[in-house]
C-alpha positions in Angstrom: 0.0 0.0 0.0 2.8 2.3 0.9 4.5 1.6 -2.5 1.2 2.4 -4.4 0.8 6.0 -2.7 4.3 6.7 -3.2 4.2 5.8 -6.9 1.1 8.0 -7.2 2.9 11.3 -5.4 5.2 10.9 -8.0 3.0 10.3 -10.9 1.0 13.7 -9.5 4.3 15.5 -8.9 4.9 15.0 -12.5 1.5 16.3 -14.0 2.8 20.0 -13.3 5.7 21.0 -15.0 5.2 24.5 -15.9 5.9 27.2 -16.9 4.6 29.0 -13.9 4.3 32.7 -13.2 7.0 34.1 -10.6 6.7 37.0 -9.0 9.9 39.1 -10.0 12.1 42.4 -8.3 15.9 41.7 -8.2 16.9 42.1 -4.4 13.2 41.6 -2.9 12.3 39.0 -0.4 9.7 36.5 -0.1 7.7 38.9 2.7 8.3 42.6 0.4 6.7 40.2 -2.8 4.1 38.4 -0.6 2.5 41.6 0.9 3.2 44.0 -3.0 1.0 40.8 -4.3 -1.6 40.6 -1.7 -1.9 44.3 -1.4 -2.3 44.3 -5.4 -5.1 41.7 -5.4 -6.8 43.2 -2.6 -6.9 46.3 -4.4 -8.1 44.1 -7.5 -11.1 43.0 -5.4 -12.4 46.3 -4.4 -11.7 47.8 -7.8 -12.9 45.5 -10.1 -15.0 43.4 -8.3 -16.7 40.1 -9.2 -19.4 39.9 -12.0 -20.8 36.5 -11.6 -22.1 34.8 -14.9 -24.4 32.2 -14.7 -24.8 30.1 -17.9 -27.4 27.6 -17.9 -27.7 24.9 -20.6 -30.9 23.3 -20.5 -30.1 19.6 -21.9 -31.4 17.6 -25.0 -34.1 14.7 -24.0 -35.8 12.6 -27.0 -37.8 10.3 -25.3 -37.0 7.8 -28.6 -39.9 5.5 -30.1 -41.8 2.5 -28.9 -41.7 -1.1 -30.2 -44.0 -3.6 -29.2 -44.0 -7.0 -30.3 -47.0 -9.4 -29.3 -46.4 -12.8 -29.7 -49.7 -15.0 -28.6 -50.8 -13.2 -25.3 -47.7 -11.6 -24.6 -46.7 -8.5 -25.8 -42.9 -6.9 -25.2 -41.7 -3.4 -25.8 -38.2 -2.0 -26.0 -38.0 2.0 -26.1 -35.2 2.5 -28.9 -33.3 6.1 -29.5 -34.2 7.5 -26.2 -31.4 10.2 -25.3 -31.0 12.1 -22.3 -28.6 14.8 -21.7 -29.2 16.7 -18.3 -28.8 20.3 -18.0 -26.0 21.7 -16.2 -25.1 25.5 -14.7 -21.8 27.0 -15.0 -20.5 29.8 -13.6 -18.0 32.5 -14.8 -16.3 35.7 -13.8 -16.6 38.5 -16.2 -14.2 40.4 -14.7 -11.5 38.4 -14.1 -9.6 39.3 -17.4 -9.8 43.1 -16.4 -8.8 42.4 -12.5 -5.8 40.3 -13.8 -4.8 43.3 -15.9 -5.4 45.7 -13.1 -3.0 43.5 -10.7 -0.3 43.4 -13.0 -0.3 46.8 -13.5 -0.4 47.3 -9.8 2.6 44.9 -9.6 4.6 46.9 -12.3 3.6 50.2 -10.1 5.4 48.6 -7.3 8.7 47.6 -9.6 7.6 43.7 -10.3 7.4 41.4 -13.3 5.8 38.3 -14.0 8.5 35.8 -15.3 7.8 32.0 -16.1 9.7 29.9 -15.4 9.4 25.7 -15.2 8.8 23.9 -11.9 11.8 22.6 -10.5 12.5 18.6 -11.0 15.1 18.1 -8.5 15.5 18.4 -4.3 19.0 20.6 -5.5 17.5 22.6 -8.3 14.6 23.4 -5.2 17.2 24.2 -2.2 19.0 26.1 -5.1 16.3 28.6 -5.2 15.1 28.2 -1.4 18.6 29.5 -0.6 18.0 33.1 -3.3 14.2 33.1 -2.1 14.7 36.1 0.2 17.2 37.9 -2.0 15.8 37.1 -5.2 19.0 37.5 -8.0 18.0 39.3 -11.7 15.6 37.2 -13.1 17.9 35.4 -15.9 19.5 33.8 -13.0 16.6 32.1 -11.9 16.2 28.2 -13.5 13.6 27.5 -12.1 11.0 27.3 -9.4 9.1 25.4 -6.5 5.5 24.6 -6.4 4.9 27.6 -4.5 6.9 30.2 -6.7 6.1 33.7 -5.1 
């Protein structure tokens, strides 16, 4: 059982590889980049706030034809081409393309890019950026990334 969960945290640790975004100002920490990219979606929220979409799609049913057959004093019947597709509601954010945009340029205010860069595949690649995390070098020094790239 153990082997089995291992093989499937690899198998998931696989299915992201990137690119990601990274926050990016050479000489910034992880605290100066958390806070410029809360403070930036925060301000995201109250300017551009949510517009909820709800999209309905109301489903096909064809309710097909009946066949009967009798035979004697029996009689059978089979319903043939009957088709149903239920409806289903989505939901979507009109404004999350505008708030996005808004953010980065809140983020660009502040002195940040947004670089991509892959997820890292190794433990060294990983403590190799752990170790620059809270000095962050010029972005062409920068490989590549954990899982949690801010």
């Amino acid at each position: 059982m153990r082997r089995c969960a291992i093989a499937l945290a690899v198998l998931l640790a696989g299915c992201v590889t990137g690119p990601v975004n990274v926050l990016h100002k050479t000489g910034s920490s992880l605290a100066e980049r958390q806070l410029a990219a809360d403070e930036c979606r925060i301000a995201g929220l109250q300017q551009v706030p949510e517009s909820t979409q709800i999209h309905t799609n109301p489903g096909y049913y064809n309710p097909g034809t009946l066949q009967c057959s009798t035979i004697g004093n029996y009689t059978s019947c089979n319903r043939v081409g009957a088709v149903n597709i239920p409806g289903s509601v989505t939901t979507s954010d009109a404004n999350q393309g505008l708030r996005e945009r808004f953010i980065q340029r809140c983020l660009a205010a502040k002195g940040y890019d947004i670089v991509q860069r892959p997820i890292c595949r190794t433990r060294q690649e990983t403590a190799a950026y752990e170790a620059v995390r809270n000095n962050q070098p010029p972005a062409e020094q920068i490989s590549c990334v954990p899982n949690d790239p801010i």
